[in-house]
C-alpha positions, 0 to 999 in steps of 0.5 A: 385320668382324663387329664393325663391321658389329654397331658399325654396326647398333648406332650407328642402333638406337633406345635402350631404355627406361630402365624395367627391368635391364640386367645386364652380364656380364664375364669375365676383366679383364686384358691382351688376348691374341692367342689371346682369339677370343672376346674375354672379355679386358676391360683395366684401363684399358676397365673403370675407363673404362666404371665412371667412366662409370656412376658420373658418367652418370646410372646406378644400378648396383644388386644382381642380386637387384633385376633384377625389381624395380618401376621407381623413378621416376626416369630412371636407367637401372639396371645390374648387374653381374655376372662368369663363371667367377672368373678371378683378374683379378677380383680387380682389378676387386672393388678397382675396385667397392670404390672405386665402392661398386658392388655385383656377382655373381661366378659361380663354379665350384668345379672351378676355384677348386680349381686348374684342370688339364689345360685343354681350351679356351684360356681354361681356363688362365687364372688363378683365384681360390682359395677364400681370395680368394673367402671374401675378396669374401663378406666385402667385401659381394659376391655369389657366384653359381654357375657349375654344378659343372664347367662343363658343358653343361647341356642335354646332361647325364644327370638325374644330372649335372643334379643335381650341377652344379646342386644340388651347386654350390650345396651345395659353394659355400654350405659353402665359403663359409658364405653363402647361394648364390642365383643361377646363371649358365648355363655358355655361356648354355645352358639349356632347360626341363628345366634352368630347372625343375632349377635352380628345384628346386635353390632359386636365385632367378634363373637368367642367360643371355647372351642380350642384352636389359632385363630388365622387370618381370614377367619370368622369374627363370630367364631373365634376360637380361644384356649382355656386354661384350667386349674390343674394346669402346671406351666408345661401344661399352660406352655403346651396349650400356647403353642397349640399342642392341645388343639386337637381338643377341639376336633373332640369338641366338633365331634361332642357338638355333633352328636 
């Protein structure tokens, strides 16, 4: 009901402008499961469908690390693209992205690609990736971002924790994989102050949430906004969130956070 009442809202909402990033966000790209609540199951056939549609439609999709730069001229709405936590069905959708020569961010998480044990919530036991298929999308051109250390909240950490899901991520994936980790990704979009201006001491570049919303030019590095995209979406779904028709979402979000 939730999800119709949102597809309602959305389908009247007025387009965004095209001048700025929209960054979509991805988990898991695999078959649905009846215990996926939150719907972080994206299928092959949804996937290949919303990449057709970015490569025929009139989209640039374009690295994260462009998301502030100066609009280009043209009226291509650009889009990024970027995934969580390193689940192995990401292997499929790099394939995916290869064939398209569309660039993405994989945000990673070293407790996970260590081979996961003793899962405390059910999309922990799915499969990940390992590090030698990770060295693998380094090699094809993909950036690797962090996903902090353990997956931890980060707002509710101690100092000590802070630094070691922030810093020593960072450390643990630029050694593993001899490439330079410039990104992160907020575990559950969560972050306040005191974490932003850790992760900016860590040496990231650009920090992600998951509040909905363009990213325009100028705009905060440590706050970027990206659009996720769910397993019940249908294309009319997915083409309504590129073009920003669901961005009210995150005012709901800001309201959600405040309380």
């Amino acid at each position: 009901m939730k999800r119709m009442l949102s597809h309602a809202i959305a389908s009247m909402a007025p387009r965004a402008s095209s001048a700025g990033v929209r960054v979509l966000m991805y988990h898991a790209i695999d078959n649905p499961h009846p215990a996926d609540a939150l719907a972080l199951r994206v299928s092959r056939q949804r996937f290949l469908e919303q990449m057709t549609l970015l490569r025929d439609g009139r989209y640039a999709v374009v690295p994260l690390h462009t998301v502030f730069d100066p609009d280009e001229a043209d009226d291509h709405v650009r889009v990024a693209i970027t995934f969580d936590d390193g689940y192995l069905s990401q292997k499929w959708a790099a394939e995916v992205l290869r064939e398209f020569q569309f660039p993405a961010t994989f945000f990673v998480v070293p407790r996970f690609l260590d081979g996961m044990q003793s899962p405390t919530v059910y999309w922990e036991a799915w499969e990940y990736l390992n590090w030698d298929e990770l060295a693998a999308f380094v090699e094809e051109g993909f950036d690797i971002g962090a996903h902090s250390t353990t997956h931890l909240d980060l707002r509710k950490s101690t100092d000590a924790q802070l630094e070691d899901e922030v810093s020593g991520a960072r450390a643990i994936l630029g050694q593993r994989l001899s490439t330079t980790i410039a990104n992160i990704s907020y575990p559950y979009g969560r972050h306040d102050s005191r974490v932003r201006r850790a992760v900016e001491r860590a040496g990231y570049q650009l920090g992600c949430t998951s509040r909905y919303g363009l990213n325009r030019t100028p705009g905060s590095a440590f706050s970027v906004r990206r659009t996720e995209v769910v397993g019940t979406d249908n294309l009319e779904n997915f083409r309504l969130k590129v073009h920003g028709q669901y961005d009210w979402l995150g005012y709901w979000q800001d309201l959600r956070r405040a309380c």
